[in-house]
Biopython code that builds the backbone (N, CA, C, O; Angstrom):
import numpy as np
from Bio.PDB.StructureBuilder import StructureBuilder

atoms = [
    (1, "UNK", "N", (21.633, -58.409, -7.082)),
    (1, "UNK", "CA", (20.277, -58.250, -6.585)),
    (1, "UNK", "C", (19.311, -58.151, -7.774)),
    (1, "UNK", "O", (19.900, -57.791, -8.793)),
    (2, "UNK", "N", (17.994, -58.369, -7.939)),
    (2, "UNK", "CA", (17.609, -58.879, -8.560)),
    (2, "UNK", "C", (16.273, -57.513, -8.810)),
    (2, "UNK", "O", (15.532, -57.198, -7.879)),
    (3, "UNK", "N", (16.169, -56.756, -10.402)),
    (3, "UNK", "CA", (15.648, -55.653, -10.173)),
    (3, "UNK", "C", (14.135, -55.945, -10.630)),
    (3, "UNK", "O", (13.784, -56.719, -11.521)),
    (4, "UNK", "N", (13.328, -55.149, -9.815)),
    (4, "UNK", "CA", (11.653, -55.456, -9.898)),
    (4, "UNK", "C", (11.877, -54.894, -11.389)),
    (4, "UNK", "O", (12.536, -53.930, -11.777)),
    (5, "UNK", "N", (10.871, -56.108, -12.294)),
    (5, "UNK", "CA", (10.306, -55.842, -13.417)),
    (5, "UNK", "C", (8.600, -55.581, -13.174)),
    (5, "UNK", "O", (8.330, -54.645, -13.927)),
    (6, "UNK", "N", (8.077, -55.758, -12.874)),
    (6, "UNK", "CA", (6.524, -55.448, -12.370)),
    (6, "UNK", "C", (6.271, -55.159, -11.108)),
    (6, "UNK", "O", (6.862, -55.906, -10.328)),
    (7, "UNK", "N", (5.629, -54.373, -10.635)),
    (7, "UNK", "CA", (5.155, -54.149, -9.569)),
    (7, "UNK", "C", (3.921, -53.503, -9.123)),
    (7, "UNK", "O", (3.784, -52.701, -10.046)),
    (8, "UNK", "N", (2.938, -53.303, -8.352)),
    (8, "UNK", "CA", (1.466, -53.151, -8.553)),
    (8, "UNK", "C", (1.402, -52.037, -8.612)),
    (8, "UNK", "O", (2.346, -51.257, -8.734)),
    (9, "UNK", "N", (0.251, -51.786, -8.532)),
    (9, "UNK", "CA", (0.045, -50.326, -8.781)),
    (9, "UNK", "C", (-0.688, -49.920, -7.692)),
    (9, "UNK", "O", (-1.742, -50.422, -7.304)),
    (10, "UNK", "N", (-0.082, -48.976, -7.205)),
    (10, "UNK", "CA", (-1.122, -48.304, -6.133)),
    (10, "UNK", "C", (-2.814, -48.272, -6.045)),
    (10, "UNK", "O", (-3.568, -48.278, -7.018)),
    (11, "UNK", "N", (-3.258, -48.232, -4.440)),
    (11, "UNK", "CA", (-4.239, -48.847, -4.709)),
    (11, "UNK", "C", (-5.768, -49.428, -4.032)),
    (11, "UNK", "O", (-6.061, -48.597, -3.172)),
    (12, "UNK", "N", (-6.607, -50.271, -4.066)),
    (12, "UNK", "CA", (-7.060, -51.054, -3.295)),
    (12, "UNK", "C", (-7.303, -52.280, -4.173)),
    (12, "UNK", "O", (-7.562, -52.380, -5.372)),
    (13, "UNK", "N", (-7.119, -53.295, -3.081)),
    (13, "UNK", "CA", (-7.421, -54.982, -3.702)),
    (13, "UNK", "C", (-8.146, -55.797, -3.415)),
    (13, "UNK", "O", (-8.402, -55.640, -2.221)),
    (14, "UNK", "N", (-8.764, -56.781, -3.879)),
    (14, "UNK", "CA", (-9.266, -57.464, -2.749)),
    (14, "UNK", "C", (-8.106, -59.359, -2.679)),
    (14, "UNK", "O", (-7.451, -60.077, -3.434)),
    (15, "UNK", "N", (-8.399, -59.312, -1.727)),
    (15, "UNK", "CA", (-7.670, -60.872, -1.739)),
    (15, "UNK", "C", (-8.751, -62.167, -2.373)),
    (15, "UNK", "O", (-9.972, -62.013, -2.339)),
    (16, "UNK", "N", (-8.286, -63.081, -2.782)),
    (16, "UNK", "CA", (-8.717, -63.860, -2.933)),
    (16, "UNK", "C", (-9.928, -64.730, -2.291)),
    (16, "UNK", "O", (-10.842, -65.184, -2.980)),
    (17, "UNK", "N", (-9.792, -64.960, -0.471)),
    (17, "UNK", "CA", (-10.497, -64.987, 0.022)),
    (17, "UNK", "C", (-11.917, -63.933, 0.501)),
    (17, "UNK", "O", (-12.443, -63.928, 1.613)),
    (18, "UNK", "N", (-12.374, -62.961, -0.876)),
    (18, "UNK", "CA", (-12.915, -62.276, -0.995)),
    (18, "UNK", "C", (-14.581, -62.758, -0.899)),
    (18, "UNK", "O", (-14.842, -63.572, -1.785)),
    (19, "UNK", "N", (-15.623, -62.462, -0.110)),
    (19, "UNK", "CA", (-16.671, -63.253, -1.139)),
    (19, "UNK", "C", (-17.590, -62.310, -0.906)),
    (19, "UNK", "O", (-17.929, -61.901, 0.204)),
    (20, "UNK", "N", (-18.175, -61.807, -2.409)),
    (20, "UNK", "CA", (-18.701, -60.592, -3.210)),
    (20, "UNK", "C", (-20.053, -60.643, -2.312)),
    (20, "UNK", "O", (-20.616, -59.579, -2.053)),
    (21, "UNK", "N", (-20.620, -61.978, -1.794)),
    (21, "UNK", "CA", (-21.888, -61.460, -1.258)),
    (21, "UNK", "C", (-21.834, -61.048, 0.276)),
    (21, "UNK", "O", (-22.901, -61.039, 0.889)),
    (22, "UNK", "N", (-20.540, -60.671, 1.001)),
    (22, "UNK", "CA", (-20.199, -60.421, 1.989)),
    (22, "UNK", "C", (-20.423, -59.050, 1.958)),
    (22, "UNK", "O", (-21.070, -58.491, 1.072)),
    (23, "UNK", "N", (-19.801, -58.386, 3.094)),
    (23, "UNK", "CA", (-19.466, -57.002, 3.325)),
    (23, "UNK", "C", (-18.444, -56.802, 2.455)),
    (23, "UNK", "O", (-17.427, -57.495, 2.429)),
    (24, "UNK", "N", (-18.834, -55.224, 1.231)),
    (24, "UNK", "CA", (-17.888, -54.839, 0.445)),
    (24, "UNK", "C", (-16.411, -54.761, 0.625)),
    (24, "UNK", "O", (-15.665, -54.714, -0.353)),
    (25, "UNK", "N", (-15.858, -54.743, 2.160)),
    (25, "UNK", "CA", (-14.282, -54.167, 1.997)),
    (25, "UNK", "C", (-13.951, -56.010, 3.283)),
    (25, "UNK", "O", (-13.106, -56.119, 4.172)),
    (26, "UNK", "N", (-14.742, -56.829, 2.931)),
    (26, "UNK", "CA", (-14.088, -57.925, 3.461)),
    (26, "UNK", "C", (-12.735, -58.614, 2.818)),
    (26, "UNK", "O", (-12.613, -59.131, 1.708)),
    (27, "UNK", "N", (-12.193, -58.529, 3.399)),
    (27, "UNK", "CA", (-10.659, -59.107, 2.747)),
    (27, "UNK", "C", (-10.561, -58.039, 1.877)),
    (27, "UNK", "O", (-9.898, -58.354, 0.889)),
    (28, "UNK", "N", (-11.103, -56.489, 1.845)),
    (28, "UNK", "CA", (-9.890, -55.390, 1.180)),
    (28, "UNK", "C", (-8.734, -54.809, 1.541)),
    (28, "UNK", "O", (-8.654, -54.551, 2.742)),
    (29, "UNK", "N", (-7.746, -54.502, 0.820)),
    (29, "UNK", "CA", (-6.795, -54.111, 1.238)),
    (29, "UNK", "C", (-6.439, -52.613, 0.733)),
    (29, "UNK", "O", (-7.331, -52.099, 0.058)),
    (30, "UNK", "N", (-5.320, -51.856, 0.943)),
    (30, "UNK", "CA", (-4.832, -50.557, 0.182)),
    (30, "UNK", "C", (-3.193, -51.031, -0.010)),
    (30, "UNK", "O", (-2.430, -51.314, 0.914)),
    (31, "UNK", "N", (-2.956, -51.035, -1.090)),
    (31, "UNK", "CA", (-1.861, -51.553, -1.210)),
    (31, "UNK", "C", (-0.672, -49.642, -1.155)),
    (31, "UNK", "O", (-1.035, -48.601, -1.705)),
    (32, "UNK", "N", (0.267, -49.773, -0.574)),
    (32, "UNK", "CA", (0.555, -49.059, -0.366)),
    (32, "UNK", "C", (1.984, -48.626, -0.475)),
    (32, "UNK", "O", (2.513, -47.550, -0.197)),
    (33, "UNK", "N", (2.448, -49.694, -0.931)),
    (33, "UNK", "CA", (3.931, -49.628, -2.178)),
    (33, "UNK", "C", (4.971, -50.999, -1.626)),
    (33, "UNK", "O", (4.754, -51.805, -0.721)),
    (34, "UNK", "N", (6.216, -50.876, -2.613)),
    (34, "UNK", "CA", (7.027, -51.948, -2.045)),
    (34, "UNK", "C", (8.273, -51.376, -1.380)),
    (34, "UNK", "O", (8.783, -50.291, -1.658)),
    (35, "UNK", "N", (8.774, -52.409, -0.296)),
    (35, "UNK", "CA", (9.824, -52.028, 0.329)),
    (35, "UNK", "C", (11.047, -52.882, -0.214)),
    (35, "UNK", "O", (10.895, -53.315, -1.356)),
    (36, "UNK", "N", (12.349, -53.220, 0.492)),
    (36, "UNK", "CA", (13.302, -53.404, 0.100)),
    (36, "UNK", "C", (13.826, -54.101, 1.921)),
    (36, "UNK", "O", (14.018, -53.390, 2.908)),
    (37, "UNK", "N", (13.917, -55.302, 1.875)),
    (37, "UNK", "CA", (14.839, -55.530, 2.813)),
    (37, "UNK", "C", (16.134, -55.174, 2.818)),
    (37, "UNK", "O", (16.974, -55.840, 2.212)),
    (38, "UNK", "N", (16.358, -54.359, 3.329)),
    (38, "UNK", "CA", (17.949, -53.994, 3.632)),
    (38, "UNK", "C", (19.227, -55.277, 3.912)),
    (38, "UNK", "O", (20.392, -55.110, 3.550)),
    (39, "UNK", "N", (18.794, -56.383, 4.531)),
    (39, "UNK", "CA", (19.799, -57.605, 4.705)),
    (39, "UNK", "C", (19.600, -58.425, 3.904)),
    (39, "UNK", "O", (20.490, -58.675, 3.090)),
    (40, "UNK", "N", (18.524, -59.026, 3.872)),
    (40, "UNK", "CA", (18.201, -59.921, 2.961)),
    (40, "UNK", "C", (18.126, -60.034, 1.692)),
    (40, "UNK", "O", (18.152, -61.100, 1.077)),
    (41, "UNK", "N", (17.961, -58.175, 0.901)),
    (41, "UNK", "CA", (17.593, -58.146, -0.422)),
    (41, "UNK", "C", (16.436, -58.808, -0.780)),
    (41, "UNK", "O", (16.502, -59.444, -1.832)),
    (42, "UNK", "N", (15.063, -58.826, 0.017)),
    (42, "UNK", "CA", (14.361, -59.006, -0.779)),
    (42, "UNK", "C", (13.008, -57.869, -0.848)),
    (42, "UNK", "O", (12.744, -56.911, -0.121)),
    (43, "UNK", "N", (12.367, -58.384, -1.940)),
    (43, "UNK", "CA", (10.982, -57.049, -1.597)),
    (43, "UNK", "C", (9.594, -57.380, -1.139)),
    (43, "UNK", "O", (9.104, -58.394, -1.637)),
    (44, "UNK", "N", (9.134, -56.948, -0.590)),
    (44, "UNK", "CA", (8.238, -56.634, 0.216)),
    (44, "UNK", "C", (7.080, -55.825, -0.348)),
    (44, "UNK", "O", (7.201, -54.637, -0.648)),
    (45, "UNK", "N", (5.594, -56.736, -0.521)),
    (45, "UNK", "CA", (4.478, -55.254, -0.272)),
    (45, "UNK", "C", (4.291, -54.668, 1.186)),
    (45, "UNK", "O", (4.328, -55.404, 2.172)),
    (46, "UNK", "N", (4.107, -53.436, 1.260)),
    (46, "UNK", "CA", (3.369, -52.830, 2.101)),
    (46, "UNK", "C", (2.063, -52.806, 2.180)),
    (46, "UNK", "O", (1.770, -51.824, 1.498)),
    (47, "UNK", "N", (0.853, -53.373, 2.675)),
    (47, "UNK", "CA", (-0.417, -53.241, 2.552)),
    (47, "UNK", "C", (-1.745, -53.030, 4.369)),
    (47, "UNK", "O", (-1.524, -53.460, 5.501)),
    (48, "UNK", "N", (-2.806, -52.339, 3.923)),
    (48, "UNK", "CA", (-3.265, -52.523, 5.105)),
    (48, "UNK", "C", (-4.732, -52.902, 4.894)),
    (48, "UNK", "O", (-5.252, -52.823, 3.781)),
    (49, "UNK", "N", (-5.499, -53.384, 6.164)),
    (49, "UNK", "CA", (-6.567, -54.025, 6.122)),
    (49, "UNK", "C", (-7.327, -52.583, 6.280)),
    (49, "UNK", "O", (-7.050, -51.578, 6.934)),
    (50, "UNK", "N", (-8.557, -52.963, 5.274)),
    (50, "UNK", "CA", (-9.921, -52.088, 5.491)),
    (50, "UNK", "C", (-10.766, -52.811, 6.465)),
    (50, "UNK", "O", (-11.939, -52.445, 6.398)),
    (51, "UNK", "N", (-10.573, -53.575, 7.204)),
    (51, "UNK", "CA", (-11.691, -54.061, 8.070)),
    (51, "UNK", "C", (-11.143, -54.585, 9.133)),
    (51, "UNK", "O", (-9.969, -54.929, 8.998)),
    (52, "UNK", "N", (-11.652, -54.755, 10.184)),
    (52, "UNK", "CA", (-11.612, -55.004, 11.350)),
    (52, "UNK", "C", (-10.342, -55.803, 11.593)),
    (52, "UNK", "O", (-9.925, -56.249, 10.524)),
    (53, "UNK", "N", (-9.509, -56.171, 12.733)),
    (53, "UNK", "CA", (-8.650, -57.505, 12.173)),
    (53, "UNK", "C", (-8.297, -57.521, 13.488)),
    (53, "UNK", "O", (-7.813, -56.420, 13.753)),
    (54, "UNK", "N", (-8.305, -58.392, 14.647)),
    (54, "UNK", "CA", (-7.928, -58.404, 15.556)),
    (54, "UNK", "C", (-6.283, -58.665, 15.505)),
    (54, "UNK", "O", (-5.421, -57.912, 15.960)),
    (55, "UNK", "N", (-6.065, -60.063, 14.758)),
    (55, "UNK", "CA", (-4.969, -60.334, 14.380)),
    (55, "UNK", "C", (-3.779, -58.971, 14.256)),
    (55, "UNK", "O", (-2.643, -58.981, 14.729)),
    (56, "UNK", "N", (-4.230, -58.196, 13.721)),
    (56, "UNK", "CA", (-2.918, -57.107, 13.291)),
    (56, "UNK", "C", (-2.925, -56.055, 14.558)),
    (56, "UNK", "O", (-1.815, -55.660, 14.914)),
    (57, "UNK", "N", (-4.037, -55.584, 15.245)),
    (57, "UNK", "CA", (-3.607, -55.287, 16.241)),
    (57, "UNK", "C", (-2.511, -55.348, 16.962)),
    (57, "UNK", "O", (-2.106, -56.480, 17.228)),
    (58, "UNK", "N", (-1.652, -54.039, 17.528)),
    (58, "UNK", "CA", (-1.536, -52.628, 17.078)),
    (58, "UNK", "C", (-1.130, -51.782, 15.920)),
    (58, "UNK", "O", (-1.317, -50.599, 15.636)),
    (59, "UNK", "N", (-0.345, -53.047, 15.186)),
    (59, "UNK", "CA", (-0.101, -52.924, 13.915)),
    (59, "UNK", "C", (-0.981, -52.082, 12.924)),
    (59, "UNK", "O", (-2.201, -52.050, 13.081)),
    (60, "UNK", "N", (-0.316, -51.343, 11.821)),
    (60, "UNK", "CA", (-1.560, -50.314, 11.262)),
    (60, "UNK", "C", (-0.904, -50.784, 9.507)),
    (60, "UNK", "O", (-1.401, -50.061, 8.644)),
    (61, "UNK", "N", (-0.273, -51.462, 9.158)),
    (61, "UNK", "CA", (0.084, -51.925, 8.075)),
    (61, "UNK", "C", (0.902, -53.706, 8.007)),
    (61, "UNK", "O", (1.611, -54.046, 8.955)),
    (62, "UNK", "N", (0.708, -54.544, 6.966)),
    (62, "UNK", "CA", (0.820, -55.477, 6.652)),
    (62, "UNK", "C", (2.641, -56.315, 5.970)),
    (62, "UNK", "O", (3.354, -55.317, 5.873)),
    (63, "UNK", "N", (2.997, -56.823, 5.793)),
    (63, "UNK", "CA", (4.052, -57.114, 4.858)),
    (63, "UNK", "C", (4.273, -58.354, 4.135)),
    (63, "UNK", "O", (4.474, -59.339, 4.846)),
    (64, "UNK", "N", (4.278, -58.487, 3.136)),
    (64, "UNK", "CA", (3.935, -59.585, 2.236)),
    (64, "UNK", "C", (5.059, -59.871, 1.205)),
    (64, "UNK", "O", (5.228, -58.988, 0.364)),
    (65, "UNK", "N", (5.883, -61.010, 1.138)),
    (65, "UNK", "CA", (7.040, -60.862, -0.007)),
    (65, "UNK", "C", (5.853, -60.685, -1.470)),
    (65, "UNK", "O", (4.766, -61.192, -1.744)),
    (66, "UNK", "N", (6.993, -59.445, -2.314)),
    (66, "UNK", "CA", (6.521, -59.187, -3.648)),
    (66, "UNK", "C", (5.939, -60.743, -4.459)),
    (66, "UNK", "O", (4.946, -60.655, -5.181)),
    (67, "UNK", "N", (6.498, -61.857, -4.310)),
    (67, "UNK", "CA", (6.539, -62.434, -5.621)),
    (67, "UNK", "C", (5.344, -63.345, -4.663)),
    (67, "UNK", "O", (4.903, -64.287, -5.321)),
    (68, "UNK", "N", (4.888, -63.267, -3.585)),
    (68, "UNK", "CA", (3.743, -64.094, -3.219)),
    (68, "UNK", "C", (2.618, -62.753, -3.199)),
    (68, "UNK", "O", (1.491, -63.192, -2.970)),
    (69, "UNK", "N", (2.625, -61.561, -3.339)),
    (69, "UNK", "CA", (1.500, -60.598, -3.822)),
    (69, "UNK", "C", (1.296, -60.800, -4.514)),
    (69, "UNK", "O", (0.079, -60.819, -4.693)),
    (70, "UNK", "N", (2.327, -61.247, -5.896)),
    (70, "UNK", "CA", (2.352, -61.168, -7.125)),
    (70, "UNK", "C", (1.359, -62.293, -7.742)),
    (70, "UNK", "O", (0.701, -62.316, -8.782)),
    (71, "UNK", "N", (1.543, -63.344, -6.528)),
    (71, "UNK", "CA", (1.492, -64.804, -7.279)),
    (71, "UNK", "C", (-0.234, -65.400, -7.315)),
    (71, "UNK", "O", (-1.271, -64.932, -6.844)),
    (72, "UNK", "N", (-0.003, -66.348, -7.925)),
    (72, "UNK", "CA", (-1.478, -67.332, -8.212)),
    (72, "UNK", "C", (-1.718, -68.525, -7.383)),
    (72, "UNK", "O", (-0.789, -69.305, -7.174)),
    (73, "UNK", "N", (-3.027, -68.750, -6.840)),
    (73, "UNK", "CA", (-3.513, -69.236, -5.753)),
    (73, "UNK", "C", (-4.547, -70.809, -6.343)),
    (73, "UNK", "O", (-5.205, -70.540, -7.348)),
    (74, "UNK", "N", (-4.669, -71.855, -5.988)),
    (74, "UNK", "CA", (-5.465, -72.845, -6.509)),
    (74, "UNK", "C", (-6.328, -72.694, -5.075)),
    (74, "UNK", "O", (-6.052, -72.326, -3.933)),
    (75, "UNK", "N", (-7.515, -73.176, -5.761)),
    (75, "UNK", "CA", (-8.764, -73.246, -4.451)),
    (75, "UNK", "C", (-9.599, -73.855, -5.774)),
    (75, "UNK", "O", (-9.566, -73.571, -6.971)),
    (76, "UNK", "N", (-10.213, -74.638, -5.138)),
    (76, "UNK", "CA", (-11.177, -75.654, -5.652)),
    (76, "UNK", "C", (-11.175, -76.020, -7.103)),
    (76, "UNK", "O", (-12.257, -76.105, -7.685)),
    (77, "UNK", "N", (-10.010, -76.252, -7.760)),
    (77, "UNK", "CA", (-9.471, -76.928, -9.451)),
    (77, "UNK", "C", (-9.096, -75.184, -9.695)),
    (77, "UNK", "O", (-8.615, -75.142, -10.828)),
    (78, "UNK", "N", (-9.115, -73.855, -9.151)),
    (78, "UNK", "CA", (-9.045, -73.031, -10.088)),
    (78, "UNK", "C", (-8.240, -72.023, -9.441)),
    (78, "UNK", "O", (-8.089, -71.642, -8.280)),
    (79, "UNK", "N", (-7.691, -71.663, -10.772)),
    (79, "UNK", "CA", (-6.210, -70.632, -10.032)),
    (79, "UNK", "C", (-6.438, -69.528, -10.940)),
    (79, "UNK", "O", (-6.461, -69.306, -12.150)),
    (80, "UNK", "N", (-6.622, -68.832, -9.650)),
    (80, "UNK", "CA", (-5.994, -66.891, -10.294)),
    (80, "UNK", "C", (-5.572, -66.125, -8.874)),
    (80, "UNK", "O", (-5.320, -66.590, -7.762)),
    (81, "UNK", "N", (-5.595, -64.992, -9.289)),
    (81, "UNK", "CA", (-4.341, -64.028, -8.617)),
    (81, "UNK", "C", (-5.005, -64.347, -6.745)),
    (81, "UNK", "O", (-5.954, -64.906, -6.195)),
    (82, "UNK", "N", (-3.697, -63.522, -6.353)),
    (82, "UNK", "CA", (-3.908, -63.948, -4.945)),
    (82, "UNK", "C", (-4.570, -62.554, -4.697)),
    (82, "UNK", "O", (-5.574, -62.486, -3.988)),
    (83, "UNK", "N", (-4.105, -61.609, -5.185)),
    (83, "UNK", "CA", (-5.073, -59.921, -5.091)),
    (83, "UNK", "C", (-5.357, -59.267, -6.526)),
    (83, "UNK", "O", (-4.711, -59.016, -7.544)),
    (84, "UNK", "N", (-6.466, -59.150, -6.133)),
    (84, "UNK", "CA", (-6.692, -58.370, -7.789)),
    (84, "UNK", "C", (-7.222, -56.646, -7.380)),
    (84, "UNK", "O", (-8.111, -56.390, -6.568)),
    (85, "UNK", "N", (-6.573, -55.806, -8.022)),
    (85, "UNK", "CA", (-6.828, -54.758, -8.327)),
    (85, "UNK", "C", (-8.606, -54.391, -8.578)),
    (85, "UNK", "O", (-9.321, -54.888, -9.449)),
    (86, "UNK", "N", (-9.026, -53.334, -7.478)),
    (86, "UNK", "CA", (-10.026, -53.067, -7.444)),
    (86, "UNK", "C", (-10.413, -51.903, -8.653)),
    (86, "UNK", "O", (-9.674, -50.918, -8.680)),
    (87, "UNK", "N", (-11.443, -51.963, -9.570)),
    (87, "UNK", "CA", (-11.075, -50.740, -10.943)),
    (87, "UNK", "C", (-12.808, -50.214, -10.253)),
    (87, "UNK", "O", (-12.850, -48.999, -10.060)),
    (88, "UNK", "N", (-13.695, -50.718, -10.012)),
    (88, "UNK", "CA", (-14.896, -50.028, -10.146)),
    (88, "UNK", "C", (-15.006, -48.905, -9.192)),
    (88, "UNK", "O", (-15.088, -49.264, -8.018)),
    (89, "UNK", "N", (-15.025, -47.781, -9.386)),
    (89, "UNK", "CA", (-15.361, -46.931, -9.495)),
    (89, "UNK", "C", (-15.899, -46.370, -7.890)),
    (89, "UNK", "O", (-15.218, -45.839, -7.013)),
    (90, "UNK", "N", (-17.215, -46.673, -7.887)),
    (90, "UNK", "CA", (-18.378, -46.653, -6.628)),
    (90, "UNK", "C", (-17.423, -47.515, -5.123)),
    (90, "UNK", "O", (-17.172, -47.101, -3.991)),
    (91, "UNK", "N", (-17.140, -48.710, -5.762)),
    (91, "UNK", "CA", (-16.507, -49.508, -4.498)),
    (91, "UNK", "C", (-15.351, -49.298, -3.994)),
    (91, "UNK", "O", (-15.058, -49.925, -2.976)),
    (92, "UNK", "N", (-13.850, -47.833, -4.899)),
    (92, "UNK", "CA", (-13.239, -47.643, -4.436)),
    (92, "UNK", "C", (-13.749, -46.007, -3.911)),
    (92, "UNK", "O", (-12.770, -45.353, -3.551)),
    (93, "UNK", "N", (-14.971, -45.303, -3.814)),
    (93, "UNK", "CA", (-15.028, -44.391, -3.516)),
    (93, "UNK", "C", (-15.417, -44.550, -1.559)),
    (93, "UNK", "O", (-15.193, -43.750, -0.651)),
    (94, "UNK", "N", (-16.007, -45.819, -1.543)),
    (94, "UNK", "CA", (-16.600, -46.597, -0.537)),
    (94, "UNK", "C", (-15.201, -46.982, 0.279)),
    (94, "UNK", "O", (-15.011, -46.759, 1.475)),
    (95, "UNK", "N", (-14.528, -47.434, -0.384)),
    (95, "UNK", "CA", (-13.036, -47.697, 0.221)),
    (95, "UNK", "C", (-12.533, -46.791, 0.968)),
    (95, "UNK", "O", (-12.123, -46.815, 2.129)),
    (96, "UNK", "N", (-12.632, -45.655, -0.129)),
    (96, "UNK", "CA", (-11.905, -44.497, 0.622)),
    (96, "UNK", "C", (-12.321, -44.134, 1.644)),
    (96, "UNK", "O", (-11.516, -43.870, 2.537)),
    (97, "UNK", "N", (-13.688, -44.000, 1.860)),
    (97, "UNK", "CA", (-14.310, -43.698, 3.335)),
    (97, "UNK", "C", (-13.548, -44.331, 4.552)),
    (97, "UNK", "O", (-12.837, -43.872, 5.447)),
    (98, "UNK", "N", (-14.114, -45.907, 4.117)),
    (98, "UNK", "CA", (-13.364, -46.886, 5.156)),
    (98, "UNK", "C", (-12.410, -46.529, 5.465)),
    (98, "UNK", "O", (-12.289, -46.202, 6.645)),
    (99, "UNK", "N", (-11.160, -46.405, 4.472)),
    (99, "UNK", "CA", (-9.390, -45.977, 4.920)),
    (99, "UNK", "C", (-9.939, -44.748, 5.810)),
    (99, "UNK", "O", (-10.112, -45.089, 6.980)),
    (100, "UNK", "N", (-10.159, -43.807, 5.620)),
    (100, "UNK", "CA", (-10.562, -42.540, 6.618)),
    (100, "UNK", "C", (-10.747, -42.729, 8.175)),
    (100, "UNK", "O", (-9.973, -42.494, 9.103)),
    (101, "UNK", "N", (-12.235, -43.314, 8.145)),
    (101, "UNK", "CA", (-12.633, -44.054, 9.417)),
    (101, "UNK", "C", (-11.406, -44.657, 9.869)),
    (101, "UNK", "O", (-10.949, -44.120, 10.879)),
    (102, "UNK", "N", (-10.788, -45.558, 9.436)),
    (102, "UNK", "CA", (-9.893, -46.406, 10.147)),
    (102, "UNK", "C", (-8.908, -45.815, 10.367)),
    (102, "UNK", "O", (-8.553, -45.985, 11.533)),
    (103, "UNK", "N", (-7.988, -44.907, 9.562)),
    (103, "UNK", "CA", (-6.797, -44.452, 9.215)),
    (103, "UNK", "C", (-6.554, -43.378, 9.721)),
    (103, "UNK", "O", (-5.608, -43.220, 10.492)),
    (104, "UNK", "N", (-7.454, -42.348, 9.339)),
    (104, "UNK", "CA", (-7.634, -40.902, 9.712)),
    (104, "UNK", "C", (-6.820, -40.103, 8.487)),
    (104, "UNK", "O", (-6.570, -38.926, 8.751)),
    (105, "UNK", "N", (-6.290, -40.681, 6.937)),
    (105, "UNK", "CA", (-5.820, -40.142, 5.730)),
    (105, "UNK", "C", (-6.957, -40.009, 4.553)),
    (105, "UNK", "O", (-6.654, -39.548, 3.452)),
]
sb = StructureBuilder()
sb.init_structure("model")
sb.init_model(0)
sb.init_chain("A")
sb.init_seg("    ")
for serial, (resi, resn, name, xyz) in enumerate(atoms, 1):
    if name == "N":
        sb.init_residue(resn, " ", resi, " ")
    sb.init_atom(name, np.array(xyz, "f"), 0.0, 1.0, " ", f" {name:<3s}", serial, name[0])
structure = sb.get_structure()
């Protein structure tokens, strides 16, 4: 089996399909650690949506193989990460609210 050399860091992200002049927590996420398939051996993020999502309904968390969290995305000639780590400050204090509202943690 094959042992994680990197793995994210706890968190909030935004996805790629992010767009900055939208609503702040559109396409945010809380990344919320990795799992371990028990049969398959493989790993898994755990993550959940800060915003609305009909789609995941009743569902209250996400699952994503590690090495496609991990990975790099092309959209229009240009490739970078598929989630990037949220660092500023103000917009994860804003986050946190959201997780609250939604979550109740």
């Amino acid at each position: 089996m094959e042992i994680i050399k990197k793995i994210p860091e706890k968190g909030f992200y935004y996805h790629y399909k992010h767009d900055p002049k939208g609503d702040m927590n559109n396409y945010s996420y809380e990344y919320v650690g990795v799992a371990l398939h028990s049969e398959e051996r493989n790993y898994t993020v755990i993550y959940r949506p800060l915003y609305e999502n009909d789609f995941l309904a009743p569902a209250t968390h996400v699952v994503r193989p590690l090495d496609m969290w991990m990975g790099m995305v092309e959209k229009d000639g240009k490739t970078f990460p598929r989630f990037t780590k949220i660092t500023d400050s103000k917009t994860i204090e804003e986050l946190q609210k959201i997780k609250l509202e939604m979550y109740g943690e």
